[in-house]
ROSE-4610 file (N, C-alpha, C; in Angstrom, 1 decimal, always signed):
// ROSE-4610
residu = [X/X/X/X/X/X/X/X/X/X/X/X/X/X/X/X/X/X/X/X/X/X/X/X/X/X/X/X/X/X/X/X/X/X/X/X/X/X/X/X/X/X/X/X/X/X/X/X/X/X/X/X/X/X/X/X/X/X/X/X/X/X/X/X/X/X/X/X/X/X/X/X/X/X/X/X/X/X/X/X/X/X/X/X/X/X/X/X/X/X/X/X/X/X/X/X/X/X/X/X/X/X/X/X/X/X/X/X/X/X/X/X/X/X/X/X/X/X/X/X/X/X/X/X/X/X/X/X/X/X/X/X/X/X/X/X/X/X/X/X/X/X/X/X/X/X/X/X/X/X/X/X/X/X/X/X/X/X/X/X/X/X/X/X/X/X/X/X/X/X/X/X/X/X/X/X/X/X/X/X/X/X/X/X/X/X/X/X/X/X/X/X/X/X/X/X/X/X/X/X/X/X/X/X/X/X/X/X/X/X/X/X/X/X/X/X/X/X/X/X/X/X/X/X/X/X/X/X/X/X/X/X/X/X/X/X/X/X/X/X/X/X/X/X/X/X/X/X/X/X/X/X/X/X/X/X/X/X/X/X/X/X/X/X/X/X/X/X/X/X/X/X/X/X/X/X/X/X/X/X/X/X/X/X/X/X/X/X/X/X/X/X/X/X/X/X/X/X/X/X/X/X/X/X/X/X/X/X/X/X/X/X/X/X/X/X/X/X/X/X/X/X/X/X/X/X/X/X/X/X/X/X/X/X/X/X/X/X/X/X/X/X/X/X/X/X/X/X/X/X/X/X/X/X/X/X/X/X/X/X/X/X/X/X/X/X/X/X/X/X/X/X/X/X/X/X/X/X/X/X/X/X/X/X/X/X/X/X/X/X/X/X/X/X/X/X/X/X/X/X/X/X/X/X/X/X/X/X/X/X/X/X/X/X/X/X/X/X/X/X/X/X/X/X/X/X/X/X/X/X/X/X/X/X/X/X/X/X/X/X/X/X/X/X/X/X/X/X/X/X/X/X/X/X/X/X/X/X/X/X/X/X/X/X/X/X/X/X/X/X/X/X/X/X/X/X/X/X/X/X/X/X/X/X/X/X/X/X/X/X/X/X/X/X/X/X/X/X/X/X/X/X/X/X/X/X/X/X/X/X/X/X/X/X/X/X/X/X/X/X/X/X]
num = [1/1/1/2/2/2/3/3/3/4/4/4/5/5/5/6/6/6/7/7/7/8/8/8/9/9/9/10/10/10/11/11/11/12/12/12/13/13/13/14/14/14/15/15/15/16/16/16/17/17/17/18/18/18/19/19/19/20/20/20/21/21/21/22/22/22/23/23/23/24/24/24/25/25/25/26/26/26/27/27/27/28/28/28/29/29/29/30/30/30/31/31/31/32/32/32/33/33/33/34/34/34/35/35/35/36/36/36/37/37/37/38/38/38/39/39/39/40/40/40/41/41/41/42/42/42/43/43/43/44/44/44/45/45/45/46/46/46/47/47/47/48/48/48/49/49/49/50/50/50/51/51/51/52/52/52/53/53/53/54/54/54/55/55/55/56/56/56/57/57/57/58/58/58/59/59/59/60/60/60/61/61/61/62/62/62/63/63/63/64/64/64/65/65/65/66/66/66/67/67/67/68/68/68/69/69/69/70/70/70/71/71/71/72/72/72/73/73/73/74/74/74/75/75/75/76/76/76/77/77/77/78/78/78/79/79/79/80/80/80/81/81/81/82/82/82/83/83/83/84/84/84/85/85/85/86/86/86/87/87/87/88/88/88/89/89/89/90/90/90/91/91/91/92/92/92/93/93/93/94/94/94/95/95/95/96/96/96/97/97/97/98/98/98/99/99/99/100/100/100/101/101/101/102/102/102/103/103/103/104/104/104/105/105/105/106/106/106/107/107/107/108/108/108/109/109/109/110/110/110/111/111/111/112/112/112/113/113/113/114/114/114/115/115/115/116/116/116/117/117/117/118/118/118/119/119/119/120/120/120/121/121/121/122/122/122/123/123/123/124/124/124/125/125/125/126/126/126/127/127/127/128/128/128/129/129/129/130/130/130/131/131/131/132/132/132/133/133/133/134/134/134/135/135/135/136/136/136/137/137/137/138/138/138/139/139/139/140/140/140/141/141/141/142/142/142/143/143/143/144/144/144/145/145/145/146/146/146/147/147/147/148/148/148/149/149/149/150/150/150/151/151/151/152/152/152/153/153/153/154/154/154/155/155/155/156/156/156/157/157/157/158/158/158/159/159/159/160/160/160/161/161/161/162/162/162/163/163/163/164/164/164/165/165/165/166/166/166/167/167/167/168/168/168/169/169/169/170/170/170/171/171/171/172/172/172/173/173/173/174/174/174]
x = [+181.8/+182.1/+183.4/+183.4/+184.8/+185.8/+184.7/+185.6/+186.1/+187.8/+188.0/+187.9/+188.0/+187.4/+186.0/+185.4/+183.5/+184.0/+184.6/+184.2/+184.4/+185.8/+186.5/+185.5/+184.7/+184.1/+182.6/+182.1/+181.0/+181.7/+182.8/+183.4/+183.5/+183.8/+184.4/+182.8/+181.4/+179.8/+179.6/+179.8/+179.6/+180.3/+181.8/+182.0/+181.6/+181.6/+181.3/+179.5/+178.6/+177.6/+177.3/+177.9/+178.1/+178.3/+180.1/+180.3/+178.9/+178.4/+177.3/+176.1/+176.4/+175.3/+175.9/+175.0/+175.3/+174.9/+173.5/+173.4/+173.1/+172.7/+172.1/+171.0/+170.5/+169.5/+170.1/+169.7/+169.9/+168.9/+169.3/+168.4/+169.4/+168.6/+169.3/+168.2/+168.7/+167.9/+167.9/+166.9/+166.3/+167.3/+167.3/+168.0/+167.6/+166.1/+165.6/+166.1/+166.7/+167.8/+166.5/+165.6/+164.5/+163.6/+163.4/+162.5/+163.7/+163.2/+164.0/+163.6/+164.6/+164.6/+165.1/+164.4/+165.0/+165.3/+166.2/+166.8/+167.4/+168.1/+169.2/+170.3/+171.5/+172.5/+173.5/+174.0/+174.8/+176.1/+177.2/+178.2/+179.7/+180.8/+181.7/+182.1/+182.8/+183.7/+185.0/+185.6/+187.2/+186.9/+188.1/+188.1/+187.3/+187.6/+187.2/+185.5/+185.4/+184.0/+183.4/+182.6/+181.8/+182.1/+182.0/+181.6/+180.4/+180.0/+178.4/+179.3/+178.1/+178.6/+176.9/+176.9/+175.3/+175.3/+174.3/+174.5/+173.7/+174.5/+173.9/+172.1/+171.6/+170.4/+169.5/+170.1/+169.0/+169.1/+168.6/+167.8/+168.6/+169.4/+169.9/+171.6/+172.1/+173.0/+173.4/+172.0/+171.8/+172.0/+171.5/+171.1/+172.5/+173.1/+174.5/+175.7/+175.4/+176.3/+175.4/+174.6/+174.0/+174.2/+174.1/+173.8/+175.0/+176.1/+176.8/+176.5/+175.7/+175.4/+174.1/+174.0/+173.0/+173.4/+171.9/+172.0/+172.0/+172.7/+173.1/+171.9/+171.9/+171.2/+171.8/+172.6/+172.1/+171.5/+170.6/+169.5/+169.3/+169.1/+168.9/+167.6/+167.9/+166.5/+165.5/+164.4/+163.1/+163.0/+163.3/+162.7/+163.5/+165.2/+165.9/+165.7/+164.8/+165.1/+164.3/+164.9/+164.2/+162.6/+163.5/+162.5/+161.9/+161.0/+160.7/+160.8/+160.4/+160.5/+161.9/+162.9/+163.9/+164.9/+165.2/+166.1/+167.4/+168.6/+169.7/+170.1/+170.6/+170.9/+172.0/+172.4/+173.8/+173.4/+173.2/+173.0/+174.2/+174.4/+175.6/+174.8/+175.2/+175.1/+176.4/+176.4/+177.7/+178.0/+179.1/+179.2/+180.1/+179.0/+179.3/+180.2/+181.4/+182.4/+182.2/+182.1/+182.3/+183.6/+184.6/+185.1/+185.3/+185.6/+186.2/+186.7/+186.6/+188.2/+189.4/+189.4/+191.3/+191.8/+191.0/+192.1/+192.0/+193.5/+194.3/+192.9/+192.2/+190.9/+189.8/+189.6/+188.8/+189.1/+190.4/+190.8/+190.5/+190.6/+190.6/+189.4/+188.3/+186.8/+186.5/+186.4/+186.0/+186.2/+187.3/+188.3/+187.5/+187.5/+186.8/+185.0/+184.4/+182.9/+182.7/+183.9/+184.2/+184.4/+185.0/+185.7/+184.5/+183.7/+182.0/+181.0/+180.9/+179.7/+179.5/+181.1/+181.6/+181.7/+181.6/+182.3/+181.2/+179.8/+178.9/+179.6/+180.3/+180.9/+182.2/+182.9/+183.8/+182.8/+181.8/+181.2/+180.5/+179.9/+179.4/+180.2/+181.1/+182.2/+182.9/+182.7/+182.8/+181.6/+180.5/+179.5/+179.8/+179.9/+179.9/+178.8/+178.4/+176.8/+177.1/+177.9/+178.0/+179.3/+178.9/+179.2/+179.6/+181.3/+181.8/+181.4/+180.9/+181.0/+181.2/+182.3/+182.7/+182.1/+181.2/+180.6/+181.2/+182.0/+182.3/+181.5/+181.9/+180.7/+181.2/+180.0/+180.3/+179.9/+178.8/+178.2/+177.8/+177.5/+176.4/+175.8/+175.2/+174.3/+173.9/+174.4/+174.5/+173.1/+172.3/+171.4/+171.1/+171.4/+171.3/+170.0/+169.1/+167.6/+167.4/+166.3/+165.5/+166.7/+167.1/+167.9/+169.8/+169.5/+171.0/+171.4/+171.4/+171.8/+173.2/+174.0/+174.8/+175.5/+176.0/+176.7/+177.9/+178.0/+179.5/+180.0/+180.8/+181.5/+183.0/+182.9/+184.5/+184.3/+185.5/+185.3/+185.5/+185.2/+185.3/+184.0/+184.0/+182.7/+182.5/+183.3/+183.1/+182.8/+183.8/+183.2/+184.8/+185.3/+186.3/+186.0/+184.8/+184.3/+182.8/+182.6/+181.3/+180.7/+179.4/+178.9/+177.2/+177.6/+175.6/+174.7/+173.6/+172.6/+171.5/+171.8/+171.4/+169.9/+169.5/+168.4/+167.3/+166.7/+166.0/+164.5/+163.6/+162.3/+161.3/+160.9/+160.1/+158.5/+157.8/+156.8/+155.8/+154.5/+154.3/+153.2/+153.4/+152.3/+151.2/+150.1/+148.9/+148.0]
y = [+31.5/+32.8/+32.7/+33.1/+33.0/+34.3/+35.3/+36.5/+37.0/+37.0/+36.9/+38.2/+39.5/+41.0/+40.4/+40.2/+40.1/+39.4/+38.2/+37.2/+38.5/+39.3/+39.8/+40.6/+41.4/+42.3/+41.7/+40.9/+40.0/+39.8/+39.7/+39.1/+40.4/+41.4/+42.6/+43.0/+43.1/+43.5/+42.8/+41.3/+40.3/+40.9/+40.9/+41.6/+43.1/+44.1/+45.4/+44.8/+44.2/+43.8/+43.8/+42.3/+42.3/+43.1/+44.0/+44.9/+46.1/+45.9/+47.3/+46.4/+45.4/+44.8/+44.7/+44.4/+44.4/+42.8/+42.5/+41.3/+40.0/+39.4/+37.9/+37.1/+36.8/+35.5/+33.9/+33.0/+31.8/+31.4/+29.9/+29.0/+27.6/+27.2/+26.5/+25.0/+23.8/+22.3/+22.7/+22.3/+22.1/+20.5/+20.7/+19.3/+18.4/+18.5/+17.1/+16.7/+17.2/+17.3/+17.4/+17.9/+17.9/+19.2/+19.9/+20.5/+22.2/+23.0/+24.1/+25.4/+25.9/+27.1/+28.4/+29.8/+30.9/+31.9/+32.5/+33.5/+34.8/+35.5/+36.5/+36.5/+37.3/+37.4/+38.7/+39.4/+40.6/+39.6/+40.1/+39.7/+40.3/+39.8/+40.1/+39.1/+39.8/+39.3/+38.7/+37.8/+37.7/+37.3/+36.9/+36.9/+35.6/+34.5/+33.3/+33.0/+33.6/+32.8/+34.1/+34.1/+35.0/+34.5/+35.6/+35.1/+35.9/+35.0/+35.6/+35.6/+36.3/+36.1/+35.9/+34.5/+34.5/+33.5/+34.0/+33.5/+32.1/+31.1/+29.6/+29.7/+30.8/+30.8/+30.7/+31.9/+31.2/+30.0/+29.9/+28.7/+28.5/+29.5/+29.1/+28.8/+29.2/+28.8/+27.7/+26.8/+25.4/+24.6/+25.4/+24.3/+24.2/+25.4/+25.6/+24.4/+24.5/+23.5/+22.1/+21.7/+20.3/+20.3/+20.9/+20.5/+21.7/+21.2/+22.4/+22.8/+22.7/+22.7/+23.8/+25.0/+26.0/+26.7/+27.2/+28.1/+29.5/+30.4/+32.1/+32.9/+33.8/+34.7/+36.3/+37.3/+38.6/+39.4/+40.1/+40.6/+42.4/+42.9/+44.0/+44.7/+45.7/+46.6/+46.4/+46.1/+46.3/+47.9/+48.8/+50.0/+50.2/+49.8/+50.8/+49.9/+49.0/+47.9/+48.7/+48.7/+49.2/+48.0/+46.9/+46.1/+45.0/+45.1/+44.1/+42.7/+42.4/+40.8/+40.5/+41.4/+40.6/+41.9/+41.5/+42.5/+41.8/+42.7/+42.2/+41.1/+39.9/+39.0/+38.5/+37.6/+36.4/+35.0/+34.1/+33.2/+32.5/+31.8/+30.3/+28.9/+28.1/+27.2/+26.6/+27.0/+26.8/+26.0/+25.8/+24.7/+25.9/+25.6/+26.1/+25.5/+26.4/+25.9/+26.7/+26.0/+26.9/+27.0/+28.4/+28.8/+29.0/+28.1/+28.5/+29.7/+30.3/+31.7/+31.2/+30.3/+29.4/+29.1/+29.2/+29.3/+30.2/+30.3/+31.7/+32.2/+31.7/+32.4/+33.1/+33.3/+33.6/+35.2/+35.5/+37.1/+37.7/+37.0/+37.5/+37.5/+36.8/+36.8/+37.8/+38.5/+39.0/+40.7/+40.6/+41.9/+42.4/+41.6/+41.9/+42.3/+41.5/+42.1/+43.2/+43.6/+44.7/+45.7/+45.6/+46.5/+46.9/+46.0/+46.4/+47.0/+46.0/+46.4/+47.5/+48.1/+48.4/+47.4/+48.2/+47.9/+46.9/+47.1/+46.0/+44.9/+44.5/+42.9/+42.8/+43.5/+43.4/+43.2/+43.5/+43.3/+42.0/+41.8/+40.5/+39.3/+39.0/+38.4/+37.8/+38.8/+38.5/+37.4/+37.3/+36.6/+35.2/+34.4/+32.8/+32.1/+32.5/+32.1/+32.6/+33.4/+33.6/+32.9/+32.6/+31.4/+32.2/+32.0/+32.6/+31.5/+31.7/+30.9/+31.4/+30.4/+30.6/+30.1/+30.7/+30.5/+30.3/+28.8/+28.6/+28.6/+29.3/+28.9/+27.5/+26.7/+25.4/+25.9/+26.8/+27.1/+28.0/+29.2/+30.0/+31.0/+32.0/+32.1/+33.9/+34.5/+36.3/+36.5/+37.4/+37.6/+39.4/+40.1/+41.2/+41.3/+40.8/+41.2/+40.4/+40.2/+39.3/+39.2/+37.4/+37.6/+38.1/+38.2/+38.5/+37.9/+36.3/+35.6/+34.9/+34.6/+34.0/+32.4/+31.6/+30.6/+31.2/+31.4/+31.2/+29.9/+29.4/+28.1/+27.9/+27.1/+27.5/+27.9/+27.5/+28.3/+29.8/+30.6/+32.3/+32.6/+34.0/+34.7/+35.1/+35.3/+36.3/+34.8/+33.3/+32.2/+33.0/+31.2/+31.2/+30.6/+30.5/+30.5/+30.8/+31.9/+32.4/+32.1/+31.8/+31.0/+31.8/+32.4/+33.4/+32.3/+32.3/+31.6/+32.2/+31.5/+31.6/+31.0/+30.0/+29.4/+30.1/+30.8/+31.5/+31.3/+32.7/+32.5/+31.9/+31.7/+31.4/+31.1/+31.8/+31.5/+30.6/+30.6/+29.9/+28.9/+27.4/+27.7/+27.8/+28.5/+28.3/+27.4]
z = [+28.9/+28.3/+27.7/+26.5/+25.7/+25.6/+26.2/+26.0/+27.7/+27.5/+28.8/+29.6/+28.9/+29.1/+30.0/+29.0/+29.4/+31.2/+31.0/+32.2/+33.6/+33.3/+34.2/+34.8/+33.6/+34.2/+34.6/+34.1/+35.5/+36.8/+36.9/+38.1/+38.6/+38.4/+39.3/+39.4/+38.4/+38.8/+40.1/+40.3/+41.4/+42.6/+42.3/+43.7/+44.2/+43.2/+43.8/+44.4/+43.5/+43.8/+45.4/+45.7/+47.3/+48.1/+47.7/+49.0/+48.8/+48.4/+48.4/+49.1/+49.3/+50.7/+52.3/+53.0/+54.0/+54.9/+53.9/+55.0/+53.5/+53.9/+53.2/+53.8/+53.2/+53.1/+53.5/+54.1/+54.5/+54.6/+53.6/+53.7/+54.3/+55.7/+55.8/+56.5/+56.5/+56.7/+58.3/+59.0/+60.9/+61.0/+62.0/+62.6/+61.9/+61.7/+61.3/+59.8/+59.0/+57.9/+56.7/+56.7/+55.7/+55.8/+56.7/+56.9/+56.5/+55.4/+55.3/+56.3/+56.2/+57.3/+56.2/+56.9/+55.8/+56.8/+56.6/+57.6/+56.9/+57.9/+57.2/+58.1/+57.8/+58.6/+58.0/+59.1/+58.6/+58.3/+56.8/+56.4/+55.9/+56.4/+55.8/+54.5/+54.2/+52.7/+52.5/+52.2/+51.6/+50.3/+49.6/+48.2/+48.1/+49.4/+48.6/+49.7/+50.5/+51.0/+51.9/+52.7/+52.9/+55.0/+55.7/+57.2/+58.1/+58.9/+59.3/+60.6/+61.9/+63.3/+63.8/+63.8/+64.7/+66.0/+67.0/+68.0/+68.1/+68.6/+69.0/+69.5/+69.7/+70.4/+68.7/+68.1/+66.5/+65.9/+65.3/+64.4/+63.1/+62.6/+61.5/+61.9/+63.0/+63.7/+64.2/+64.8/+64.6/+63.7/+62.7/+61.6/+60.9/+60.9/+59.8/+61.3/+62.5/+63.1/+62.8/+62.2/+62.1/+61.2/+59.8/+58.1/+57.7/+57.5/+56.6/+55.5/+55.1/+53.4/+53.5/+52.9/+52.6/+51.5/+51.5/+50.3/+50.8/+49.9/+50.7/+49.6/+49.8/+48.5/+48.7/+48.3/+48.4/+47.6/+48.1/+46.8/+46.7/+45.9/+46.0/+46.5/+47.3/+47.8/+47.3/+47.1/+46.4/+46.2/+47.2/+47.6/+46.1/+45.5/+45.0/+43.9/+43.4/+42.1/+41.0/+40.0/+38.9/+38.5/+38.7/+38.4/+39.2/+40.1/+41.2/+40.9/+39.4/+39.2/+38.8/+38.6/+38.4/+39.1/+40.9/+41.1/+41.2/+41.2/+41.1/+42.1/+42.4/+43.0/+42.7/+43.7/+43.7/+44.5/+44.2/+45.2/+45.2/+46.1/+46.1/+46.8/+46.2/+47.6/+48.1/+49.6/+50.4/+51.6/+52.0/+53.0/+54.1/+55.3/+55.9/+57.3/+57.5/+58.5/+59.8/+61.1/+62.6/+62.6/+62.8/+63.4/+64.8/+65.5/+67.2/+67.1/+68.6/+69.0/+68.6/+69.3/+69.3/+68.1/+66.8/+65.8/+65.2/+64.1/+63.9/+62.8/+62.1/+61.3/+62.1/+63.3/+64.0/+64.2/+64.2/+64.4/+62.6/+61.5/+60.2/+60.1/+60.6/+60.4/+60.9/+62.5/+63.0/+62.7/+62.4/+61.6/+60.7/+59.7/+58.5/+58.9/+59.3/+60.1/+60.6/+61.3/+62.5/+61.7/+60.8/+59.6/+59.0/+58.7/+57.7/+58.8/+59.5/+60.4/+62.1/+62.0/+63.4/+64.8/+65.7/+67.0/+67.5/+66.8/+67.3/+68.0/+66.5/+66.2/+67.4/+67.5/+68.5/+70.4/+70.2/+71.7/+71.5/+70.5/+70.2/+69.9/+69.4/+69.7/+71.1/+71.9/+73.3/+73.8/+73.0/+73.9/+73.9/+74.8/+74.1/+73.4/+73.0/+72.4/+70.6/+70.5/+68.8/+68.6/+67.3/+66.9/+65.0/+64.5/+63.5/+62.6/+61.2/+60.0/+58.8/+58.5/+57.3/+55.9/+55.3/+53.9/+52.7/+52.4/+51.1/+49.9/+49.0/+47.7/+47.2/+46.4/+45.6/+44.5/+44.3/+43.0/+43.1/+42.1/+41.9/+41.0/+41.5/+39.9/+40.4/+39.3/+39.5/+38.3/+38.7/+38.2/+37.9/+36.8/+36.8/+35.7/+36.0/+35.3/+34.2/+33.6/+32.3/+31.6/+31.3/+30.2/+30.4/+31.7/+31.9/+33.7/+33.3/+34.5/+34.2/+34.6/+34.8/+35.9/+35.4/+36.2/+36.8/+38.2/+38.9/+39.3/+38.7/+38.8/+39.9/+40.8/+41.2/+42.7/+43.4/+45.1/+45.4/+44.6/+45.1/+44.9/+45.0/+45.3/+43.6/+43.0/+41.9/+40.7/+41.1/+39.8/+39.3/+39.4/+38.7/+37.1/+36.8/+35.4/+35.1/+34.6/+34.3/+33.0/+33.3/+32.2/+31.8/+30.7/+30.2/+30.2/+31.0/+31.0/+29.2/+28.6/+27.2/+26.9/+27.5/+27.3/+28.4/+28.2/+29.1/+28.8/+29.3/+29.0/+27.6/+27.6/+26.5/+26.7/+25.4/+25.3/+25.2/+25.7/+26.2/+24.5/+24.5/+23.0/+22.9/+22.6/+21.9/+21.6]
């Protein structure tokens, strides 16, 4: 994108996008490093990566401590989508980090969760069985309907370089 107005303001749609969600999609590899797994998880936000709180007993909690590498999705309501085949979305694919209690990121994760999702997270936190991860982006791709997708390039949430997906649908020949 050449116009630096335009980029800004994909980047500020991306972020308001997300805070107006609450959970995400996970796709993540089973032990066996092949076989995919699909989940969801409630989320907080920072500028640069995203954090879940799920407990070691699920399956996608596993997987993100065996394979750091997944893909995230947040997607818009169907109930509230103008258009069901193309609702608003953001995917990334990200590498995901455990967070222990004992270090100093563990209070900024939980904060931030507690902050979005209430006091839940503060009692859940207590359990030893949840387990904090931190969701880096490597890549990703903002989708606001036919013809209006976008590349996020870069480690933040919003794409330190946004790129219009220009080559799109096409007809099919005769």
């Amino acid at each position: 994108m050449s116009n630096p107005q335009h980029t800004q303001k994909i980047q500020q749609e991306v972020l308001d996008f997300i805070n107006s969600r609450k959970s995400l999609q996970i796709a993540s590899l089973m032990t066996d490093g092949e076989t995919p797994y699909a989940s969801y998880a409630p989320f907080a936000l920072d500028q640069t990566c995203l954090y879940v709180l799920i407990s070691e007993i699920a399956i996608h909690a596993i997987n993100l401590a065996t394979h750091p590498k997944a893909s995230v999705m947040i997607i818009e309501d169907e109930d509230s989508a103008k258009e069901l085949f193309a609702r608003k979305r953001v995917s990334y694919q990200v590498s995901a980090t455990h967070i222990a209690p004992d270090q100093a990121e563990w209070e900024h994760g939980i904060n931030l969760l507690t902050h979005r999702h209430g006091q839940r997270i503060g009692n859940l936190s207590q359990l030893a069985d949840f387990k904090l991860f931190r969701l880096t982006p490597e890549a990703g791709r903002y989708v606001k309907g036919f013809g209006r997708a976008f590349t996020l390039t870069g480690e933040t949430l919003a794409g330190e370089l946004v790129d219009h997906l220009r080559d799109g649908h096409k007809k099919r020949a005769s």
